[in-house]
N, C-alpha and C positions, 0 to 999 in steps of 0.2 A: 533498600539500597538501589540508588538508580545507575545506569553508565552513564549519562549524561553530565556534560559539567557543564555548569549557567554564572554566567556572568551576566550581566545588564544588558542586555537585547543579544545575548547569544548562547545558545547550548549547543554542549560536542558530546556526542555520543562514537562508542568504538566497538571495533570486534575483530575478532584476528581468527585468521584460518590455518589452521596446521594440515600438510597439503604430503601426502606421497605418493606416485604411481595415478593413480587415478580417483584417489578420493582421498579426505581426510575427515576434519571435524570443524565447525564455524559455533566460536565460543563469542558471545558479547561481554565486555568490561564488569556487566551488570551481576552476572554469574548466573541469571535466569534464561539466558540463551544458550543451549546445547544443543548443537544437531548434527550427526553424521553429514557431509557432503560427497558428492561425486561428478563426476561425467556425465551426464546423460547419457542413455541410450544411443541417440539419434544425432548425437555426435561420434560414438564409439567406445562411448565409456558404460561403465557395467550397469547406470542406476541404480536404483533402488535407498537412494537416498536424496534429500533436500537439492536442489542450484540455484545457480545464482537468479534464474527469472520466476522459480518459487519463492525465493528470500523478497527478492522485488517486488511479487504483486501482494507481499505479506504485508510488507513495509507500506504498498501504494491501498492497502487497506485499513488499515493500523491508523495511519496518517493522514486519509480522508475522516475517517470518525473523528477520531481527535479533534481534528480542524471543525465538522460541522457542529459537535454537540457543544464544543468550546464557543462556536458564535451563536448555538440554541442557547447557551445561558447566557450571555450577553443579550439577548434579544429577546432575553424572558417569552420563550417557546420551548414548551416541555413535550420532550422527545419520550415515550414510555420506553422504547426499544429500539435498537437500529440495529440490522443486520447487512454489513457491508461485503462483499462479494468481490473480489478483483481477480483480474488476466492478464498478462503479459504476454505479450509474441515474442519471441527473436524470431528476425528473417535474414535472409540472406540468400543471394544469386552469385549468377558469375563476375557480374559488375557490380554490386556492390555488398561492401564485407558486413560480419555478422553486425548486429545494431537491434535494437529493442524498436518496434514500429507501430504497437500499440498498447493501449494500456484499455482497458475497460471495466469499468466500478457499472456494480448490479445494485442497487440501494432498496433497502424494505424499511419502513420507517412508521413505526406505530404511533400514535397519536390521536388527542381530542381536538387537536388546531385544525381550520382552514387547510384543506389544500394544498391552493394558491399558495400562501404564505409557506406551505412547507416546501413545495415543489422550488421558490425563489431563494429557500436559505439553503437547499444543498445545490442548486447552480453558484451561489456566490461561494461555498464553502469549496465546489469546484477551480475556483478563481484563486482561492487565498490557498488552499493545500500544496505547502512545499513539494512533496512526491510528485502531484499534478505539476506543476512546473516546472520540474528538471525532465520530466519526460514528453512535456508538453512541447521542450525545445526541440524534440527528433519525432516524435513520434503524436499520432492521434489518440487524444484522448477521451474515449468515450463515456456517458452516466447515462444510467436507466434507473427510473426512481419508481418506484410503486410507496404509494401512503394508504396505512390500512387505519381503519377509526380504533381509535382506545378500547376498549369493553370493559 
């Protein structure tokens, strides 16, 4: 069972946060998403649970693979493994309020392909990832890709 609902060029995914005091629970529609949330620390809240710029760089990892292994099989390039790695900031000063300021995917990508050819399908895979470009409107988004030979 997925949360997502797909219609003809569009799927909705959901998730709801049941919230008291300083933390609650962030369930997804899917019922595979459960996870304690809270306040950070370093805001003043207790941590020791998930937020919202963990859920984000889950999502802006989740959503980069997707995106590349989905144009690896379009483009008939076989990926043996991919280990994606994402980071999120929140920053904020006195001038201006909190806001997410970067994102950075760490890419490991195992393979008997060319390089070249893999190092060009996760910059385009950079280009077409939904997450990359909602964050790409505020913030810089960084990839670092290492390609290790198949064995």
């Amino acid at each position: 069972m997925s949360n997502a609902k797909s219609d003809a060029g569009r799927i909705e995914a959901e998730a709801t946060i049941s919230w008291s005091g300083w933390g609650g629970t962030v369930e997804g529609a899917s019922g595979r998403l459960h996870a304690p949330t809270a306040t950070q620390v370093e805001l003043g809240g207790p941590g020791h649970a998930t937020n919202p710029e963990e859920l984000l760089a889950a999502a802006l990892a989740n959503c980069y693979t997707s995106t590349i292994t989905a144009h690896a099989r379009a483009k008939k390039i076989d990926i043996a493994r991919i280990e994606t790695k994402a980071r999120t900031r929140l920053s904020w000063d006195e001038k201006t309020p909190h806001h997410i300021a970067r994102g950075d995917l760490t890419v490991r990508i195992t393979t008997a392909e060319p390089e070249a050819r893999v190092r060009q399908l996760a910059e385009d895979a950079r280009e077409h990832c939904p997450i990359c470009n909602v964050l790409g409107a505020t913030a810089d988004v960084t990839l670092a890709v290492t390609v290790l030979p198949e064995r």
